[in-house]
C-alpha positions as semicolon CSV with decimal commas, in nm:
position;residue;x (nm);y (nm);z (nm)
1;X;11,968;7,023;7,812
2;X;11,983;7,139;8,183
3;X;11,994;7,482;8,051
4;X;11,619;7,434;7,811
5;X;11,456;7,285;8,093
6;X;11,566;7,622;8,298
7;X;11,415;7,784;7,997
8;X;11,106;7,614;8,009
9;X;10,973;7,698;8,360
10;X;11,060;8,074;8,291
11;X;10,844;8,026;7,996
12;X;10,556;7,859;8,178
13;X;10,607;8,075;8,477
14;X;10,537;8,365;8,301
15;X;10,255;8,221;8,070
16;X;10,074;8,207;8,392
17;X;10,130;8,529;8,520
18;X;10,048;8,747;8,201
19;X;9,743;8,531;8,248
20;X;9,710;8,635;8,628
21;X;9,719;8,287;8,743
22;X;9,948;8,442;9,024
23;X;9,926;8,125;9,238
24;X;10,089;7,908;8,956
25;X;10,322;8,168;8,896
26;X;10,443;8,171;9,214
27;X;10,530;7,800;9,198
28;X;10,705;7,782;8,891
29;X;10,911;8,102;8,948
30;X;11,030;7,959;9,310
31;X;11,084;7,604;9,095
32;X;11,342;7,771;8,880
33;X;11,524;7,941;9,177
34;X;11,555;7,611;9,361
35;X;11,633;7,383;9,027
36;X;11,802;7,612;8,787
37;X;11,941;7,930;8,964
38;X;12,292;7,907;8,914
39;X;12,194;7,882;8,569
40;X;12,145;8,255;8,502
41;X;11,754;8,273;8,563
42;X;11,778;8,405;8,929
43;X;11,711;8,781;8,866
44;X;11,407;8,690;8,641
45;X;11,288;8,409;8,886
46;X;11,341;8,654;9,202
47;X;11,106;8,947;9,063
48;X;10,844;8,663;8,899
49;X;10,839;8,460;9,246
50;X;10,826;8,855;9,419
51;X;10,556;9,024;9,199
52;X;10,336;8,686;9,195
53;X;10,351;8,691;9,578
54;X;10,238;9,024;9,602
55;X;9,953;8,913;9,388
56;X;9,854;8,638;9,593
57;X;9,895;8,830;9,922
58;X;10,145;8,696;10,033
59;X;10,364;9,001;10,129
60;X;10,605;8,861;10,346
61;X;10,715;8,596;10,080
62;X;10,711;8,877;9,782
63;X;10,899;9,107;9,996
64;X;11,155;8,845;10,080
65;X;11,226;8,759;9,714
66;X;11,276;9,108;9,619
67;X;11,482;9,235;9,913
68;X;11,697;8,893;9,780
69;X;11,696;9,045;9,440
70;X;11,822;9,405;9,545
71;X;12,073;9,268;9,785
72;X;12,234;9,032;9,560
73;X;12,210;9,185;9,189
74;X;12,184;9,526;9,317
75;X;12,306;9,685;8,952
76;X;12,045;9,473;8,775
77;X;11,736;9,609;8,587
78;X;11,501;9,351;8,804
79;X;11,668;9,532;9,091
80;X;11,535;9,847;9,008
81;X;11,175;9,679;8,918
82;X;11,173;9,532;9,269
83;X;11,219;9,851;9,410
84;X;10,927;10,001;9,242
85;X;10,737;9,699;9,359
86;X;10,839;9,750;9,675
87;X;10,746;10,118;9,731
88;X;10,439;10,092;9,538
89;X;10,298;9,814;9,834
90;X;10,460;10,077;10,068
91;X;10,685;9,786;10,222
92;X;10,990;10,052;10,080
């Protein structure tokens, strides 16, 4: 059950941002890192909660998520995103 409800944020988090609602995003993506990140959703909640930052402006809270993401799944796909997302708001 814990494990759904982990799968439901992701799914709302990202209904909002493919729908640029960045702010909401941001929220639901930093939800699932406090509430359900043990429970396999960090990488995806790390570059959501990074890249909707960004969005918003907030660059000190993106970068923080993503630098997270690189230094603790460094071999990861969403790594490798959050380095691109990095350099590309020159913050790499």
């Amino acid at each position: 059950a814990r494990k759904m409800r982990g799968e439901k944020t992701l799914y709302i988090a990202k209904f909002y941002f493919v729908r640029e609602i960045y702010d909401s995003a941001l929220l639901r993506y930093e939800s699932l890192l406090q509430g359900f990140g043990s429970e396999g959703f960090a990488t995806q909640a790390l570059l959501g909660a990074g890249a909707s930052a960004l969005e918003v402006g907030e660059r000190a809270r993106g970068e923080q998520h993503l630098r997270e993401l690189i230094r603790s799944y460094s071999g990861s796909s969403e790594a490798n995103t959050a380095q691109e997302l990095l350099k590309s708001h020159g913050l790499l």
